[in-house]
C-alpha positions in Angstrom: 155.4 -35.7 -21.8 153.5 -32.9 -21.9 152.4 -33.5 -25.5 151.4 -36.7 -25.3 148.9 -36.1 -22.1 147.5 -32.9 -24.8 147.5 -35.8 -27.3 145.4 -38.2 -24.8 143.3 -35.3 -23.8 142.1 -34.6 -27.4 141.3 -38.5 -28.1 139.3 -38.9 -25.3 137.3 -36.0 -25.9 136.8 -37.3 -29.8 135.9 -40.8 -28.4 133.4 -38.9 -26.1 131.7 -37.1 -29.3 131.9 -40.1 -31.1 129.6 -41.7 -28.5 127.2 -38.9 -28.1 123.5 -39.5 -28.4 122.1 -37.3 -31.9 118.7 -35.9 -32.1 117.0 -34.6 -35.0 114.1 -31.8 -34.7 112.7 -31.6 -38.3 109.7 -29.6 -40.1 107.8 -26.7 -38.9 106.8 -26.8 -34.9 103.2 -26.8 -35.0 102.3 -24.0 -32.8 103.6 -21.5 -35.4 100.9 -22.7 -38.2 98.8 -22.5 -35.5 99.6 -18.9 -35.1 98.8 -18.2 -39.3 94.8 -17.5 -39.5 92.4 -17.6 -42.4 90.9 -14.0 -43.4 87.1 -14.2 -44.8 85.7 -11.0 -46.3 83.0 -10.5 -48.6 84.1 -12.0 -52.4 87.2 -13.0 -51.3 89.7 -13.8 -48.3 93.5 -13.9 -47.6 96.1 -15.0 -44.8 97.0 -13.2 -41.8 98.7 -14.3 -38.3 98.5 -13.5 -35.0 101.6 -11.4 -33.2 102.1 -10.7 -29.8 103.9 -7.1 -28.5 104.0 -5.7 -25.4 100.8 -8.3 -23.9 98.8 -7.4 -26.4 97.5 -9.6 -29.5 97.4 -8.3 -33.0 96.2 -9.8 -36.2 98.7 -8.6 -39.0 97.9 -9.1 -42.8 98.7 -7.4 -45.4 96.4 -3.9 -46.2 94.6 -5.3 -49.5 93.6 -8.0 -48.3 90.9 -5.9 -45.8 91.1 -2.6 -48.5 90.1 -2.3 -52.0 92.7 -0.9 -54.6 92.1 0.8 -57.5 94.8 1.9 -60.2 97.1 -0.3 -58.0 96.9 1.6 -54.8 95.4 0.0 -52.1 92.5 2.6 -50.8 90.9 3.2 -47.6 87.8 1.9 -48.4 87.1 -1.4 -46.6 86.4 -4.7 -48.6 83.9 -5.8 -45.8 82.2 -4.7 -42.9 83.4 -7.9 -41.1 86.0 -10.0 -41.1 86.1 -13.7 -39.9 89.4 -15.2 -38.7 89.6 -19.0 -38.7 92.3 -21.1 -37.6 93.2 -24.9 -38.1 94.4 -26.7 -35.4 94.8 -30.7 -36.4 94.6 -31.6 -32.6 90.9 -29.9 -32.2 87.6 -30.9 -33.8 86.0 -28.9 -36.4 83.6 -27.1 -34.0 86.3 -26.2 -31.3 88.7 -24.2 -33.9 89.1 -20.6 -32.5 86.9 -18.0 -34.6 86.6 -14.4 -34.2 84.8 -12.0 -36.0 86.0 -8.5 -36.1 83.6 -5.6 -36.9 85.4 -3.1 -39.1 83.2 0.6 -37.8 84.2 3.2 -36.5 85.3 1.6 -32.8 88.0 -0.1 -34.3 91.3 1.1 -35.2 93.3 -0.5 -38.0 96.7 0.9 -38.4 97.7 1.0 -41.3 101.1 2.1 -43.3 100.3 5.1 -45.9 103.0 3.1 -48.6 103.4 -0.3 -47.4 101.1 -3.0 -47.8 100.7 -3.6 -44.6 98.3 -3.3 -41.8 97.7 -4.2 -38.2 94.6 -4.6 -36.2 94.9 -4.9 -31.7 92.8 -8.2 -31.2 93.1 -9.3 -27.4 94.8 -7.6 -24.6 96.9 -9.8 -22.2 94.9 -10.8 -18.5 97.0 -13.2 -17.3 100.4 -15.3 -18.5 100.9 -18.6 -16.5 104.7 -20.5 -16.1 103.8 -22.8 -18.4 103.7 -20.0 -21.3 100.0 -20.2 -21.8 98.2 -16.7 -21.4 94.4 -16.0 -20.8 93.1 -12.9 -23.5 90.2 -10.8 -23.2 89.2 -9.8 -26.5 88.5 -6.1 -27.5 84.4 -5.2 -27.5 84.9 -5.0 -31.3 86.3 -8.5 -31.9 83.9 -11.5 -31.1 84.4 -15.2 -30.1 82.6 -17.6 -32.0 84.6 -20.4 -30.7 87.9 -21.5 -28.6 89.6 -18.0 -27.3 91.8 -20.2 -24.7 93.0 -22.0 -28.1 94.7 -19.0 -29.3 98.5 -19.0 -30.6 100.4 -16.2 -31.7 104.1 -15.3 -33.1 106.1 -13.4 -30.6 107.6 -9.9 -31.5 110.4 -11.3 -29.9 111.3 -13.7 -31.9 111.4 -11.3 -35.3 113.9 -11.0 -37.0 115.5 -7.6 -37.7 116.0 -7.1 -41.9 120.0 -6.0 -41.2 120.2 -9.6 -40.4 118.9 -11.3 -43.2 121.1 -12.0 -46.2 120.4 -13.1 -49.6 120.0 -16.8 -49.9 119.2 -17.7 -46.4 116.5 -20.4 -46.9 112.8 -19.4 -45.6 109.4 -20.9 -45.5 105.6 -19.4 -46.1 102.9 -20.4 -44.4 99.4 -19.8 -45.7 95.9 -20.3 -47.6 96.1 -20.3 -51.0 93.3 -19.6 -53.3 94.1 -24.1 -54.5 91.7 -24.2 -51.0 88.0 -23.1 -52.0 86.9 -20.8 -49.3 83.3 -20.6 -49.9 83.4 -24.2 -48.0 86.5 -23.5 -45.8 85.7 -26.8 -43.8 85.2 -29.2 -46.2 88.1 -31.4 -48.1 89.7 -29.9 -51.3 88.4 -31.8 -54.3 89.9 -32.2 -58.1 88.5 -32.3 -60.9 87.6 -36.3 -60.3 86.2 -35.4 -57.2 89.1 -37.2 -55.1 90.2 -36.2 -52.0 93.7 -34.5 -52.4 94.0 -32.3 -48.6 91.8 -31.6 -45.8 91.7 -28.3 -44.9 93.1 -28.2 -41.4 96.2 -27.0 -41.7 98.2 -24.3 -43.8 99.8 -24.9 -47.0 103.9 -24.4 -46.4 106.1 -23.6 -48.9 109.9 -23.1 -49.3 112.0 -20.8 -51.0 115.2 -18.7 -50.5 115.8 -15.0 -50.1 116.6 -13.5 -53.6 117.3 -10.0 -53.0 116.9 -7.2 -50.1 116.2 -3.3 -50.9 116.7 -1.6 -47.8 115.6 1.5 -49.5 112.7 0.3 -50.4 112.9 -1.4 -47.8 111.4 -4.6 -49.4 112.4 -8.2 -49.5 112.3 -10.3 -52.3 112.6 -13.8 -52.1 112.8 -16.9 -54.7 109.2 -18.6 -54.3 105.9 -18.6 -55.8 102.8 -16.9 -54.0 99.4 -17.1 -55.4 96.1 -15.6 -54.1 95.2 -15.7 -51.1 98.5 -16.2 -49.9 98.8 -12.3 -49.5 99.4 -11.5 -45.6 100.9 -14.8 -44.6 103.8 -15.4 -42.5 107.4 -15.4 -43.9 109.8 -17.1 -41.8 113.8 -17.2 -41.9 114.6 -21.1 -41.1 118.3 -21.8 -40.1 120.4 -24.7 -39.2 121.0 -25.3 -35.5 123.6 -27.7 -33.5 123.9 -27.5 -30.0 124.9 -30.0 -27.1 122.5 -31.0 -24.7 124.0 -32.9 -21.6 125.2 -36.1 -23.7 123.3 -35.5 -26.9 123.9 -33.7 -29.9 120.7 -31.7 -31.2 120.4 -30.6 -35.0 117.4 -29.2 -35.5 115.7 -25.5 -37.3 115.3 -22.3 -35.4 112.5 -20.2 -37.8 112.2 -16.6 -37.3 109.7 -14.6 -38.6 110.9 -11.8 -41.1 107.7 -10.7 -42.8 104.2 -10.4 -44.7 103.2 -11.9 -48.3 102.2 -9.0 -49.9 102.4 -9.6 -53.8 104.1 -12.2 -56.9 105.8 -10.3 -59.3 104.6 -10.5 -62.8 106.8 -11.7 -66.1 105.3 -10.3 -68.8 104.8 -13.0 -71.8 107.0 -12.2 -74.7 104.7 -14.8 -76.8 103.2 -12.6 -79.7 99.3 -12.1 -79.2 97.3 -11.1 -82.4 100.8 -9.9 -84.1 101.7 -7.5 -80.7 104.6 -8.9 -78.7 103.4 -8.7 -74.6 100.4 -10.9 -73.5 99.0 -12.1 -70.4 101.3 -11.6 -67.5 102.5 -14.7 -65.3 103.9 -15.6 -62.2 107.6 -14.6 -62.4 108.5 -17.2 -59.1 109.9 -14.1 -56.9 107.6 -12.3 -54.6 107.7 -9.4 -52.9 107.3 -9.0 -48.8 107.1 -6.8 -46.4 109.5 -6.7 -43.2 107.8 -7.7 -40.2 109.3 -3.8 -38.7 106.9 -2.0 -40.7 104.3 -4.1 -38.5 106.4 -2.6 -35.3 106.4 1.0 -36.8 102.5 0.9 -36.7 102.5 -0.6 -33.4 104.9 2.0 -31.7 102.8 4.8 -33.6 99.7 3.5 -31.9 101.4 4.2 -28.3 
């Protein structure tokens, strides 16, 4: 008797499932684009994103995107005296995107890791976080508003990801500003070569990819995706499968975590032969190299 009432049990339960309700959260939520900024310096520009720790808002890049390098070492000598961060958000008119411009003198403190190529600036200090998750920011005297402070997003440090629990071949996306976008007009529609329309510029370039490799003593990760310049200092984030039950309904859907910093591609070297001599120009090998978002963390701590 007893079986048979286990055996009823189970198909009612399966009949129940079978009737469930599904729903399907695909792509990336938009507030985490939001939170990936454009970096203008003098003769050039790169990617960085804004991350929140502790109340306080910081703009994290990677270091040569804001320092020269010479002989492959990134130096201490500043790019620009200024830096203008711009962000794209599709719901906002041109004119009401949040812009800041950070003076780079001697009032500012950039952290900045001695090896890594990484670096950290504080942006905004916390004044006031309301239920709905929304938080008013007073900006530090160095940084100025040009436009839309209350507009600001931001990746939480919560969030992160931790590198002992990421594994080779979990799937990730990057999120960013390639050098494809012309950035001496960063507001005005990408053209080709016919002059045709092909993206307006008001919203990062994603791409996908999978986690190749992980050196914890070098304590890099190397993942299986092409970055190009201007990409350096954009967000890296772990994306992974979710299913949960809600009330009735059956949720799939993507939980993204971010993980790290663009820093660099690395370089295959072309085995063509060039005027008899075996080794030409160098091209993009399709693995990159970034940085784990704790080095980001380390700098913040050694700030306090």
């Amino acid at each position: 008797m007893s079986k048979i009432f286990f055996k009823l049990s189970l198909l009612i339960i399966l009949m129940e499932i079978t009737f469930f309700n599904s729903y399907c959260q695909v792509g990336l939520p938009s507030y985490l684009s939001k939170s990936v900024r454009i970096i203008r310096v003098d003769k050039g520009g790169g990617t960085g994103f804004y991350y929140v720790k502790d109340s306080t808002t910081y703009l994290v890049t990677a270091a040569h995107v804001l320092f020269t390098i010479e002989g492959g070492v990134v130096t201490d000598k500043l790019r620009s005296p200024s830096i203008e961060l711009i962000s794209y958000d599709t719901e906002l008119s041109i004119d009401n995107q949040f812009k800041l411009r950070v003076q780079l003198d001697n009032n500012l403190i950039i952290l900045k890791d001695p090896k890594k190529d990484v670096c950290v600036i504080p942006i905004a200090r916390e004044k006031e976080k309301f239920s709905d998750g929304n938080r008013s920011l007073v900006a530090f005297q160095y940084a100025k508003v040009l436009t839309g402070l209350k507009n600001i997003h931001a990746f939480d440090a919560k969030s992160s990801m931790d590198l002992d629990k990421i594994f080779p071949g979990d799937d990730i996306i990057l999120v960013g500003y390639p050098t494809t976008l012309d950035y001496s007009t960063y507001h005005a529609p990408l053209s080709n070569s016919l002059g045709a329309k092909v993206y307006e510029f008001q919203f990062p370039l994603v791409q996908s990819g999978i986690v190749a490799g992980i050196s914890k003593t070098l304590g890099n990760i190397i993942i299986s995706g092409s970055v190009f310049g201007g990409n350096s200092g954009g967000a890296v984030l772990l994306k992974r499968e979710y299913t949960r039950l809600v009330g009735y309904n059956l949720e799939f859907g993507y939980n993204f975590d971010l993980i790290g910093i663009v820093s660099e591609f690395i370089p295959a070297a072309d085995t063509a032969l060039v005027d008899g001599k075996k080794g030409g120009a160098r091209s993009n090998s399709g693995y990159s190299v970034i940085i784990p978002i704790q080095f980001a963390d380390d700098l913040i701590l050694k700030k306090k």
